[in-house]
C-alpha positions as protocol buffer text, in pm:
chain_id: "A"
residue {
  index: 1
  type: UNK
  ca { x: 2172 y: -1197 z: 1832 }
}
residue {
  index: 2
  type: UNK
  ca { x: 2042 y: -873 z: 1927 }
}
residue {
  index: 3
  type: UNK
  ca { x: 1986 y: -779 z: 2228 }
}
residue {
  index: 4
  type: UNK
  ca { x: 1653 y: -599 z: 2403 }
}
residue {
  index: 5
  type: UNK
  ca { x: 1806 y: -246 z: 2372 }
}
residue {
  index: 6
  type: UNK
  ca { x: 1878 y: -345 z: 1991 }
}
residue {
  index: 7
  type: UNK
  ca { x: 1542 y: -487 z: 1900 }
}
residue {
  index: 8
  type: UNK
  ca { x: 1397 y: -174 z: 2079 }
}
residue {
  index: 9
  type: UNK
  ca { x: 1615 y: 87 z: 1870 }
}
residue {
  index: 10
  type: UNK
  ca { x: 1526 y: -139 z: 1586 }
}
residue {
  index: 11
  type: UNK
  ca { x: 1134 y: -107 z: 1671 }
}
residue {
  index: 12
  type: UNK
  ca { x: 1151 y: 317 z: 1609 }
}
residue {
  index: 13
  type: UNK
  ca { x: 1234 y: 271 z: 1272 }
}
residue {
  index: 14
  type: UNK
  ca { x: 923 y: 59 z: 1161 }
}
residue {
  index: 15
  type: UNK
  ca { x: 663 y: 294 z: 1174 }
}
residue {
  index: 16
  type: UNK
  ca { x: 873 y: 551 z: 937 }
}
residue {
  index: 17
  type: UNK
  ca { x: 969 y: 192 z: 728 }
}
residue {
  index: 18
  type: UNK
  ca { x: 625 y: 141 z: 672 }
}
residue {
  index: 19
  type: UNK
  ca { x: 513 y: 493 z: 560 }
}
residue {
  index: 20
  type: UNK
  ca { x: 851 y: 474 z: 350 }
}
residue {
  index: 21
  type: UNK
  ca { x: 729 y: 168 z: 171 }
}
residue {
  index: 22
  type: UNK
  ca { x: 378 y: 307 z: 106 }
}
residue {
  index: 23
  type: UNK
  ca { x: 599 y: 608 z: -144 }
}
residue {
  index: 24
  type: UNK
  ca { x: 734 y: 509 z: -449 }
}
residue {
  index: 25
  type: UNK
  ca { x: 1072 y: 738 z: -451 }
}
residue {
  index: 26
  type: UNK
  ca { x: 1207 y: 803 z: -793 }
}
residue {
  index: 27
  type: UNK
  ca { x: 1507 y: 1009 z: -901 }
}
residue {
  index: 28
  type: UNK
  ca { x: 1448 y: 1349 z: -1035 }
}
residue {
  index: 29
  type: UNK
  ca { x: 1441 y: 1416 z: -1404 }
}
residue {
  index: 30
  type: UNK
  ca { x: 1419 y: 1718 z: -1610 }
}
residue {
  index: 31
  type: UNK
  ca { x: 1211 y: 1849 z: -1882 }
}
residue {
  index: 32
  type: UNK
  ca { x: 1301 y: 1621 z: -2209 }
}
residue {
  index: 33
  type: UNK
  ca { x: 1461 y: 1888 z: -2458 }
}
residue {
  index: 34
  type: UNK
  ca { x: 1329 y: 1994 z: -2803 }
}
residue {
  index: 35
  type: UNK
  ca { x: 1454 y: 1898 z: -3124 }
}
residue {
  index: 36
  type: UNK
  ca { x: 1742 y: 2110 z: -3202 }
}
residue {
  index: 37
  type: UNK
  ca { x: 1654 y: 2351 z: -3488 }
}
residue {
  index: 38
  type: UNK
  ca { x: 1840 y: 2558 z: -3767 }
}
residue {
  index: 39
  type: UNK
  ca { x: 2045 y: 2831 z: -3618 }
}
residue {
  index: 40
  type: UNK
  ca { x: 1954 y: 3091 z: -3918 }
}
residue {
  index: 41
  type: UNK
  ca { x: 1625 y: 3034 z: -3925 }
}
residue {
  index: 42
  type: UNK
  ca { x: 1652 y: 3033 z: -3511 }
}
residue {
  index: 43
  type: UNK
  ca { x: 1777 y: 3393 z: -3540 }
}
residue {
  index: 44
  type: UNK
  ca { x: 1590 y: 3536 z: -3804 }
}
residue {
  index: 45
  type: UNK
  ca { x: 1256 y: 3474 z: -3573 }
}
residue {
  index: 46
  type: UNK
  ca { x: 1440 y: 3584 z: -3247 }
}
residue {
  index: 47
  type: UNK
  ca { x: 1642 y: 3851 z: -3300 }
}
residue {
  index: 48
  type: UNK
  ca { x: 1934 y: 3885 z: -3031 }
}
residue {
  index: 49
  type: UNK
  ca { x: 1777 y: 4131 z: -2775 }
}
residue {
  index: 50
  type: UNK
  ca { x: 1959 y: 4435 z: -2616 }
}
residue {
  index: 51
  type: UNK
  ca { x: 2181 y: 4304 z: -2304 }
}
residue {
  index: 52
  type: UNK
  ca { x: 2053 y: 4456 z: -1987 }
}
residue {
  index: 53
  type: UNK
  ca { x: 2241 y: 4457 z: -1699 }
}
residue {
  index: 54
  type: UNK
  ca { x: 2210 y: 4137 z: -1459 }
}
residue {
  index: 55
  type: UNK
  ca { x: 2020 y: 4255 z: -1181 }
}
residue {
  index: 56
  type: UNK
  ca { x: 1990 y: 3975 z: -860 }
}
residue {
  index: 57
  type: UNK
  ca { x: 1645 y: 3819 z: -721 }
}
residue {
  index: 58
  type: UNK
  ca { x: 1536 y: 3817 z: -437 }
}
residue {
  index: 59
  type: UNK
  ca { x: 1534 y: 3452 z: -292 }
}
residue {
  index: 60
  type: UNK
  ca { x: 1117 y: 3384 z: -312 }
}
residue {
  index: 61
  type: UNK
  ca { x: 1103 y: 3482 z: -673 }
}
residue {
  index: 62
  type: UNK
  ca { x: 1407 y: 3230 z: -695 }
}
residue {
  index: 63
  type: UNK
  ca { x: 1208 y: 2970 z: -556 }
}
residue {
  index: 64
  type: UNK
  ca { x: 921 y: 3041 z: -781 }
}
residue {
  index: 65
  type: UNK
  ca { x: 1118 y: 2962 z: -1038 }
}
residue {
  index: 66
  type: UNK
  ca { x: 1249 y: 2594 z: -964 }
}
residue {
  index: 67
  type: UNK
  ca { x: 1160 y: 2335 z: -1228 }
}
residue {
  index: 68
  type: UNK
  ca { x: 922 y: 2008 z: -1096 }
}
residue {
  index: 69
  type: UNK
  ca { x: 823 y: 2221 z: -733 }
}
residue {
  index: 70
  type: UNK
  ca { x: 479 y: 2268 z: -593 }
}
residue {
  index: 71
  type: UNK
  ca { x: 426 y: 2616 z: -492 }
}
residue {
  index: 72
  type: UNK
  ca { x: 440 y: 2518 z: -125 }
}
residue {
  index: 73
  type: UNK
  ca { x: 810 y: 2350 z: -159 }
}
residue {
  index: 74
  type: UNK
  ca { x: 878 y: 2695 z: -315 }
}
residue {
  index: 75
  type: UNK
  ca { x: 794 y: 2883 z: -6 }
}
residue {
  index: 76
  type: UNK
  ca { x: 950 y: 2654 z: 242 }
}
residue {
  index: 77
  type: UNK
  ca { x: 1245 y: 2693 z: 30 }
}
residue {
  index: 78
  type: UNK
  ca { x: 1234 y: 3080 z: 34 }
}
residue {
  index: 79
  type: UNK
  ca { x: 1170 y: 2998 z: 431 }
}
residue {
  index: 80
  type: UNK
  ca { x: 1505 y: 2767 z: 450 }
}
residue {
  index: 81
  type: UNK
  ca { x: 1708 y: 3052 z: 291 }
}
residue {
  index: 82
  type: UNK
  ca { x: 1638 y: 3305 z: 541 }
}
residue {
  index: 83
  type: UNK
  ca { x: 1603 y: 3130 z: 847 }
}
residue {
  index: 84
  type: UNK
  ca { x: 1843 y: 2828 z: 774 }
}
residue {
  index: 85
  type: UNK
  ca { x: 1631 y: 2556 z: 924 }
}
residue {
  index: 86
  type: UNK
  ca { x: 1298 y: 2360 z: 757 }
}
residue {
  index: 87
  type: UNK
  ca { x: 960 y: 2379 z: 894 }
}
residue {
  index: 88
  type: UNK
  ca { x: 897 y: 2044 z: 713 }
}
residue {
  index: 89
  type: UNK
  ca { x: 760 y: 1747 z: 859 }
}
residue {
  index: 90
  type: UNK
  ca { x: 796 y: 1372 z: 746 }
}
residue {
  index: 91
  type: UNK
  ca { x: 442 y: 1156 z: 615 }
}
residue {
  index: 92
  type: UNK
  ca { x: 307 y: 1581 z: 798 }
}
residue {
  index: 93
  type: UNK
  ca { x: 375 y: 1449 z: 1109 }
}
residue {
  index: 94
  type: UNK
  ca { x: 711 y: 1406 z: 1263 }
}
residue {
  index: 95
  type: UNK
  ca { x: 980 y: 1727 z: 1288 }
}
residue {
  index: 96
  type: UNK
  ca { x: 1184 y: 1735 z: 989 }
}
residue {
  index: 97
  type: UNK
  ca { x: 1334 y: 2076 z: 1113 }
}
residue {
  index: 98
  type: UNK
  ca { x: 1673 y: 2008 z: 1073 }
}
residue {
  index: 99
  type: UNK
  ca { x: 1692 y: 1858 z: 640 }
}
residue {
  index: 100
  type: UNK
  ca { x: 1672 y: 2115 z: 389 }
}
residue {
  index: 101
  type: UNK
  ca { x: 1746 y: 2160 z: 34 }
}
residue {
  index: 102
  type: UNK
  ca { x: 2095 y: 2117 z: -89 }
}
residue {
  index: 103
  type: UNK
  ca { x: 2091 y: 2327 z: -398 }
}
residue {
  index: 104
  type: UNK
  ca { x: 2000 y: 2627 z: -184 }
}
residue {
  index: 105
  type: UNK
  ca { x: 2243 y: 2915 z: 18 }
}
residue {
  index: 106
  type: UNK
  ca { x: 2106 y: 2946 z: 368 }
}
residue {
  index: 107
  type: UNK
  ca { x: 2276 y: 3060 z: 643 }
}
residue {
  index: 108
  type: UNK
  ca { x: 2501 y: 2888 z: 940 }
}
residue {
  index: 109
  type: UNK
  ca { x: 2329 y: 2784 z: 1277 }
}
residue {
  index: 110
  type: UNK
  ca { x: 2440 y: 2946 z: 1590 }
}
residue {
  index: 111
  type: UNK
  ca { x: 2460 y: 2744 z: 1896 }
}
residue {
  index: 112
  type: UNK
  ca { x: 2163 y: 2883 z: 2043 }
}
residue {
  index: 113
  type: UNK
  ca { x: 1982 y: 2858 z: 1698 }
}
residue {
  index: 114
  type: UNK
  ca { x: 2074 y: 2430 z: 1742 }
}
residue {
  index: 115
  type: UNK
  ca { x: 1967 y: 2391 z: 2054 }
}
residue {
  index: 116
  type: UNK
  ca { x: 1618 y: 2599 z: 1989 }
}
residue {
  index: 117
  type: UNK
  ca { x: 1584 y: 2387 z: 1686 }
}
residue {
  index: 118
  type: UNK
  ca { x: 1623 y: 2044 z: 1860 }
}
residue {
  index: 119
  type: UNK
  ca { x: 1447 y: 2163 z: 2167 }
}
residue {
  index: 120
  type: UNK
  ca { x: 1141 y: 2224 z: 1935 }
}
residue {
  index: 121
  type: UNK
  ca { x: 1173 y: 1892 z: 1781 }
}
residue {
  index: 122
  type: UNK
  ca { x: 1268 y: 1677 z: 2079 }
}
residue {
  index: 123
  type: UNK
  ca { x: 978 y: 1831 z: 2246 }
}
residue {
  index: 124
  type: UNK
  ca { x: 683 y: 1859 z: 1985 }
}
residue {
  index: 125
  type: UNK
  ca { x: 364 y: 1716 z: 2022 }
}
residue {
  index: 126
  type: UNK
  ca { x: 405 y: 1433 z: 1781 }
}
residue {
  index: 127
  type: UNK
  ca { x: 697 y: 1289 z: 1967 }
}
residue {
  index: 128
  type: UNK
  ca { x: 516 y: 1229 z: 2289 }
}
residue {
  index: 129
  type: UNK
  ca { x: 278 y: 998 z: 2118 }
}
residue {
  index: 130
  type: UNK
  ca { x: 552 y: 862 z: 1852 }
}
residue {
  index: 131
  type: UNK
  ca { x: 742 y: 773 z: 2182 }
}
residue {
  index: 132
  type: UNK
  ca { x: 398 y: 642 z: 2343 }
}
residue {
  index: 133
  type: UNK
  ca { x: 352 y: 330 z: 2068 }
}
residue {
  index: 134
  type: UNK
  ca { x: 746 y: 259 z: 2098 }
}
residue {
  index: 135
  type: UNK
  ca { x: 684 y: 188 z: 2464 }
}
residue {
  index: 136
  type: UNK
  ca { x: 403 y: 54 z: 2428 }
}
residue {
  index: 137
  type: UNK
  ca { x: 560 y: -189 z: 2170 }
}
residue {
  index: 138
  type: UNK
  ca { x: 834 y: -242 z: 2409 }
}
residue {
  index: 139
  type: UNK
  ca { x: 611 y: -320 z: 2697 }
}
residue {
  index: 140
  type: UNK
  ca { x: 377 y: -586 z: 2468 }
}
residue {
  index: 141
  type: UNK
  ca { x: 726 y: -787 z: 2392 }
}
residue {
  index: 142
  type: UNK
  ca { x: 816 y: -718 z: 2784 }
}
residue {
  index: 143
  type: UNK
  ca { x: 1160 y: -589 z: 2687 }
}
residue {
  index: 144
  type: UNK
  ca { x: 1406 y: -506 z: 2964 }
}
residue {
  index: 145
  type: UNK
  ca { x: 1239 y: -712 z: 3229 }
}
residue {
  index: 146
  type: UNK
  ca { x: 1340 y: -543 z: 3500 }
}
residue {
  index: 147
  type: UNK
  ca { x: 1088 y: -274 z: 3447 }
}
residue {
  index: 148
  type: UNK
  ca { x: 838 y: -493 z: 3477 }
}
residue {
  index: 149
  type: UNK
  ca { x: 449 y: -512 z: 3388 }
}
residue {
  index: 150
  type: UNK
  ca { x: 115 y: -324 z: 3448 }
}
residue {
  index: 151
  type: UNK
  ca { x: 117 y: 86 z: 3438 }
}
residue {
  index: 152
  type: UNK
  ca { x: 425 y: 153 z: 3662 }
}
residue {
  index: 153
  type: UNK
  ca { x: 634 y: -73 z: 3402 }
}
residue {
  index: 154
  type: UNK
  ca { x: 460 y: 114 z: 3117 }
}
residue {
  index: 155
  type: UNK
  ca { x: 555 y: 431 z: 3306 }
}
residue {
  index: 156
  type: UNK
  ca { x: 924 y: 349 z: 3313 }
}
residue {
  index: 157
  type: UNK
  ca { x: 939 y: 215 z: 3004 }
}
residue {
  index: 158
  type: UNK
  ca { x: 794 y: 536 z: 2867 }
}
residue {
  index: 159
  type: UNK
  ca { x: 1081 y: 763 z: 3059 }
}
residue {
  index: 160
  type: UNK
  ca { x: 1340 y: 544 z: 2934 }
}
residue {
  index: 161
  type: UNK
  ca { x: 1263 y: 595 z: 2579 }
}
residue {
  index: 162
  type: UNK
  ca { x: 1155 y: 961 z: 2611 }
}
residue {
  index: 163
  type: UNK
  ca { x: 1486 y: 985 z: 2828 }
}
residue {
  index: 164
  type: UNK
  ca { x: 1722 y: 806 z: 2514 }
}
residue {
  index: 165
  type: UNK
  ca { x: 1535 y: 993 z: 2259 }
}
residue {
  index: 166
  type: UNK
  ca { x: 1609 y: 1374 z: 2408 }
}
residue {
  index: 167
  type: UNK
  ca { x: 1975 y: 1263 z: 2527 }
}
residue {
  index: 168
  type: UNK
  ca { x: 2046 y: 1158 z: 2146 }
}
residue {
  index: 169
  type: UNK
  ca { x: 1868 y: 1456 z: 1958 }
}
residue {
  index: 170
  type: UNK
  ca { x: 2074 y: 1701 z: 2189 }
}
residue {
  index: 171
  type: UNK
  ca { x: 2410 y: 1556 z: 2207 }
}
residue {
  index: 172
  type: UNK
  ca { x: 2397 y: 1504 z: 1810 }
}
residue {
  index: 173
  type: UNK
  ca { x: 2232 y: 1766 z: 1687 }
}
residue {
  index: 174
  type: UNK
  ca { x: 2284 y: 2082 z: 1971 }
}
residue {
  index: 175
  type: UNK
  ca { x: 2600 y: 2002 z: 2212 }
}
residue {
  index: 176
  type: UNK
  ca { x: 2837 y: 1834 z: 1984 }
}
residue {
  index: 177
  type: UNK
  ca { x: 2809 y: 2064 z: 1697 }
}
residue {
  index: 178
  type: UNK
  ca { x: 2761 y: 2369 z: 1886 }
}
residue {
  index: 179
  type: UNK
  ca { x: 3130 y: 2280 z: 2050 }
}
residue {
  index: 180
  type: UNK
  ca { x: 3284 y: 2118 z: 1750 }
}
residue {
  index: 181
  type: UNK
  ca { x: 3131 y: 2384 z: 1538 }
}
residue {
  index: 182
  type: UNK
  ca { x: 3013 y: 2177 z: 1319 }
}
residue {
  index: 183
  type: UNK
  ca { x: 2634 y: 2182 z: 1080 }
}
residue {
  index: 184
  type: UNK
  ca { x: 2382 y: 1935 z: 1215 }
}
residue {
  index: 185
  type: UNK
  ca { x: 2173 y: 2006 z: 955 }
}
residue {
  index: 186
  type: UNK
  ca { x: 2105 y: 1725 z: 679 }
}
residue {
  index: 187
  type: UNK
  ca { x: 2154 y: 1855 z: 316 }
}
residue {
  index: 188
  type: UNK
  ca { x: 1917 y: 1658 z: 63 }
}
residue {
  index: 189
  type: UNK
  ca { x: 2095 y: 1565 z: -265 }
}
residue {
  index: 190
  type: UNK
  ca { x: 1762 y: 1571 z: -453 }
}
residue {
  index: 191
  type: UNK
  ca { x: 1899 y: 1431 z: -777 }
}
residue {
  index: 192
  type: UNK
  ca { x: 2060 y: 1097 z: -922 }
}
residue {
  index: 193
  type: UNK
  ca { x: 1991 y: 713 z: -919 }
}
residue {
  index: 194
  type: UNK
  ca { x: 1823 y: 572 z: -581 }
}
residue {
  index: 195
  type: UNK
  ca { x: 2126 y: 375 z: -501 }
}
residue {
  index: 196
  type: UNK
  ca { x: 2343 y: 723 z: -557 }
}
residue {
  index: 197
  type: UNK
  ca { x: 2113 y: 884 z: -326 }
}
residue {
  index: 198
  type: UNK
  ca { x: 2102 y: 642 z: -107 }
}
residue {
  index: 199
  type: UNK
  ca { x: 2485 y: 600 z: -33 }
}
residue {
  index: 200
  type: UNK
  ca { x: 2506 y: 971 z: -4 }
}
residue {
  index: 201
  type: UNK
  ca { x: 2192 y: 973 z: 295 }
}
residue {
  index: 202
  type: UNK
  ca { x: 2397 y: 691 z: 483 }
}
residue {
  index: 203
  type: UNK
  ca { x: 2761 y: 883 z: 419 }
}
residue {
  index: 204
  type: UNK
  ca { x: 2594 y: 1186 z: 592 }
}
residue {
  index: 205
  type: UNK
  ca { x: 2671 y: 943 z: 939 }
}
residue {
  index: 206
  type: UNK
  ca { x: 3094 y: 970 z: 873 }
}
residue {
  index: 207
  type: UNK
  ca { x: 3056 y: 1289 z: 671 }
}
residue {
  index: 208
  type: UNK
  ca { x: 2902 y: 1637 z: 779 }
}
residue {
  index: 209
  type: UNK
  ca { x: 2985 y: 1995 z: 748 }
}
residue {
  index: 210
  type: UNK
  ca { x: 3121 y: 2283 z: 918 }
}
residue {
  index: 211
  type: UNK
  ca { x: 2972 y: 2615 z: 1021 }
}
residue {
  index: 212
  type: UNK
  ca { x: 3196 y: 2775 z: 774 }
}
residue {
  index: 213
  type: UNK
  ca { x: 3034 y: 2478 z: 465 }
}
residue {
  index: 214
  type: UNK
  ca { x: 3394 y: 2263 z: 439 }
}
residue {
  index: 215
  type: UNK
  ca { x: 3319 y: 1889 z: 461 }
}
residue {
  index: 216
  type: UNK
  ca { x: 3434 y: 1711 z: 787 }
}
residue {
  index: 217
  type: UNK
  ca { x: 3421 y: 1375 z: 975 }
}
residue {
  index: 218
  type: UNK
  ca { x: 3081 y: 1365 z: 1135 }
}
residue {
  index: 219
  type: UNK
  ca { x: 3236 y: 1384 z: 1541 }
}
residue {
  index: 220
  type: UNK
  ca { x: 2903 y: 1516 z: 1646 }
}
residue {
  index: 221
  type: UNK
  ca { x: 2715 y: 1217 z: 1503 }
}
residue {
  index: 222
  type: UNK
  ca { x: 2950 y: 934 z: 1592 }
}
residue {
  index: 223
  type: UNK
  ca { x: 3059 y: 1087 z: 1930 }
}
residue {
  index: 224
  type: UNK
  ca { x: 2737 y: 1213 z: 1978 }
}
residue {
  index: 225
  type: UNK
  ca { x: 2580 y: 906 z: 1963 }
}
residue {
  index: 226
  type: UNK
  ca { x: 2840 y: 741 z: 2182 }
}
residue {
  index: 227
  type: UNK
  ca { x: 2792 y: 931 z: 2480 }
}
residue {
  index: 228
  type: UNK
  ca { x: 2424 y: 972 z: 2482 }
}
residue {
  index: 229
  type: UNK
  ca { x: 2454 y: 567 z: 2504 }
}
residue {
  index: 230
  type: UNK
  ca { x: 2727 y: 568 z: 2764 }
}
residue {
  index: 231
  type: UNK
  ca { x: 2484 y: 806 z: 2984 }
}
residue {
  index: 232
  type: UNK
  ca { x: 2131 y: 614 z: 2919 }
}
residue {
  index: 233
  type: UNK
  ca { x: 2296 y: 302 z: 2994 }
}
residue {
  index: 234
  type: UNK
  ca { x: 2433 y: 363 z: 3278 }
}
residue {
  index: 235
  type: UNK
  ca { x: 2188 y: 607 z: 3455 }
}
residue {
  index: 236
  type: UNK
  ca { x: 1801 y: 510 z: 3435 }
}
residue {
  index: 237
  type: UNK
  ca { x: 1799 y: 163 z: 3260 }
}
residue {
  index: 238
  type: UNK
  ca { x: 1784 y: -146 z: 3463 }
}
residue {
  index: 239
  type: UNK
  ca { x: 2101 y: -276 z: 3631 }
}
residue {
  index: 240
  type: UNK
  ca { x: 2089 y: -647 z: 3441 }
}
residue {
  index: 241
  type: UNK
  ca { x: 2209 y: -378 z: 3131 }
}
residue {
  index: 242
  type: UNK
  ca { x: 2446 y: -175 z: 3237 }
}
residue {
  index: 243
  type: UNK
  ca { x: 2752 y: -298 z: 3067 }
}
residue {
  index: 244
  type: UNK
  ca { x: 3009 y: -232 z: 2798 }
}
residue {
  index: 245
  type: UNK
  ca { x: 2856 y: -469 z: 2511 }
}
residue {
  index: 246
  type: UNK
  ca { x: 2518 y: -326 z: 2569 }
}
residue {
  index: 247
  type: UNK
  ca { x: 2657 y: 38 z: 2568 }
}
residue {
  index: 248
  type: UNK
  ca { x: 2839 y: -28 z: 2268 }
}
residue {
  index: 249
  type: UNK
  ca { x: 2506 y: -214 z: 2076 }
}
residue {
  index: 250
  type: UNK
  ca { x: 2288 y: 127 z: 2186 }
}
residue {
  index: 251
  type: UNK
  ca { x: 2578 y: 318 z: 2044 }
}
residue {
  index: 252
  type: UNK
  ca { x: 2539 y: 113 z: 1666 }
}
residue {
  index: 253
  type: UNK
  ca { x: 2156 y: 69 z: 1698 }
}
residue {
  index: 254
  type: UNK
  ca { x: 2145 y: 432 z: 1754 }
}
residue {
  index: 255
  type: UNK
  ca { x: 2361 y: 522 z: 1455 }
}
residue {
  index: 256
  type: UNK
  ca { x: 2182 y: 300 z: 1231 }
}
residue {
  index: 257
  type: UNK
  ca { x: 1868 y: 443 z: 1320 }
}
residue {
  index: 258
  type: UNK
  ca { x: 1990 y: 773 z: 1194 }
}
residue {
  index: 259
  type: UNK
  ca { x: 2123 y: 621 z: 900 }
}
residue {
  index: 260
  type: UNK
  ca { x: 1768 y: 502 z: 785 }
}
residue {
  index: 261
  type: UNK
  ca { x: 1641 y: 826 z: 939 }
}
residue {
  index: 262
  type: UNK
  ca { x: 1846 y: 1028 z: 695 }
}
residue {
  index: 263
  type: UNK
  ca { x: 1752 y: 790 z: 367 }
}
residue {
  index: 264
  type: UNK
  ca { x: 1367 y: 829 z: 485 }
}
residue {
  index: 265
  type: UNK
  ca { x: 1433 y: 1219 z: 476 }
}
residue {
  index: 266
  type: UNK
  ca { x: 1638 y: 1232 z: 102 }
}
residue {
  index: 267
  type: UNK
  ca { x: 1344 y: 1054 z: -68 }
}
residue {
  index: 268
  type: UNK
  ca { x: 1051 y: 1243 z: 160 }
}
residue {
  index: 269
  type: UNK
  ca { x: 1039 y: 1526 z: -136 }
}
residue {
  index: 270
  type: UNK
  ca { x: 982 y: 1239 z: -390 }
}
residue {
  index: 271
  type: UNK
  ca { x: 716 y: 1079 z: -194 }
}
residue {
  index: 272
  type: UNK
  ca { x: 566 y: 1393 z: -91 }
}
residue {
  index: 273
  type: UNK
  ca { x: 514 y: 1519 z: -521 }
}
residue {
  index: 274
  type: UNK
  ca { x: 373 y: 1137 z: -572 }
}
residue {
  index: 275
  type: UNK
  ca { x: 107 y: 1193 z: -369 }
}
residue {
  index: 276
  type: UNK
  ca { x: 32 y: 1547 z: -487 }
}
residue {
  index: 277
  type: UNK
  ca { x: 53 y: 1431 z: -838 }
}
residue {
  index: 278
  type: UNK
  ca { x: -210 y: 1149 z: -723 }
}
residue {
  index: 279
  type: UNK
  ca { x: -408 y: 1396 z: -589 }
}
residue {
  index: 280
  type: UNK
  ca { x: -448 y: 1570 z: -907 }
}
């Protein structure tokens, strides 16, 4: 059975599960191709043109050039190449700062780049009222007890959830990788069956990248995660659950949140051209 701290890390997920679930995700496709014609008759209306010297583009008139892209994923694209982190936001409201595109060359994070990145996340708007209905949620089901009711319970409640969410976002996305060297960044695969896609989101948790691009075991995620429960649990939450199986249930509930986290971000393109498309 789960415990509070289980249910609670369970309860951030469903407000991104329900916008997921509004989104009908589908796997890319391309443009069907055209019936093949004769080659003779093929050359004798195109002639074979002079070869020219290949000359590179510039990265935005790359961009403009992507098959099945809205001109604004072109630009944030363009954006992602020189500056190496996303200015996207999942359902336009929560920080998606850290996904971007896989099939793109951008450039390696420094440390200080990570922790301005997660700092800007952790810290935007949006989170301090995402983090104001999870405690508010928590305080409704009275969850960790010893906080107790009325606005001081609320209060505590709120700093305790605040308090997990920063630890987590900077141990897993800022310290650990900035020591470890390692790319917090999420790479979407963009293309294949939803089940493909959808093993590859959840395999970002044991598998990550370096600074340099070689794959690696995810440290920064699974250690990550593991110490920013081993601190929250045993610094600000209430005594009654500050022990080894609840440390070790924040430590899972934690990493499955980022697990459905990272599945919600590979499908938020999809979702996001669905409701353009409806739109027009």
């Amino acid at each position: 059975m789960l415990n509070s701290w289980a249910r609670k890390n369970f309860r951030k997920a469903l407000p991104i599960l329900f916008l997921f679930c509004l989104g009908s995700p589908r796997a890319q496709t391309g443009t069907p191709p055209s019936p093949p014609q004769d080659q003779s008759s093929q050359t004798a209306q195109n002639p074979p043109a002079e070869k020219k010297p290949f000359q590179p583009q510039n990265s935005a008139s790359q961009a403009q050039t992507q098959p099945g892209q809205t001109s604004s994923e072109n630009k944030e694209k363009a954006e992602e190449e020189k500056t190496g982190v996303s200015k996207d936001r999942l359902f336009w409201t929560l920080p998606n700062f850290l996904t971007v595109d896989n099939a793109y060359q951008i450039p390696p994070l420094t440390a200080g780049q990570k922790f301005k990145v997660v700092a800007r996340s952790t810290f935007d708007p949006v989170e301090f009222a995402y983090i104001a209905f999870v405690a508010g949620i928590s305080q409704a089901e009275n969850s960790e007890p010893g906080y107790h009711q009325g606005w001081e319970g609320y209060g505590k409640r709120y700093g305790a959830a605040f308090g997990d969410n920063t630890i987590e976002n900077f141990m897993v996305g800022a310290v650990f990788p900035s020591v470890l060297h390692q790319d917090p960044r999420y790479y979407q695969l963009g293309k294949g069956s939803f089940f493909h896609r959808t093993i590859y989101a959840v395999g970002r948790m044991l598998i990550t990248r370096s600074d340099s691009g070689s794959k690696q075991f995810n440290f920064s995620e699974v250690f990550g995660a593991a110490v920013a429960a081993g601190i929250s649990t045993y610094t600000y939450h209430p005594r009654g659950d500050q022990n080894v199986d609840n440390a070790l249930s924040v430590w899972g509930t934690q990493i499955g949140w980022d697990a459905v986290s990272t599945v919600v971000k590979e499908f938020w393109p999809d979702i996001r051209r669905e409701f353009h498309k409806k739109k027009e």
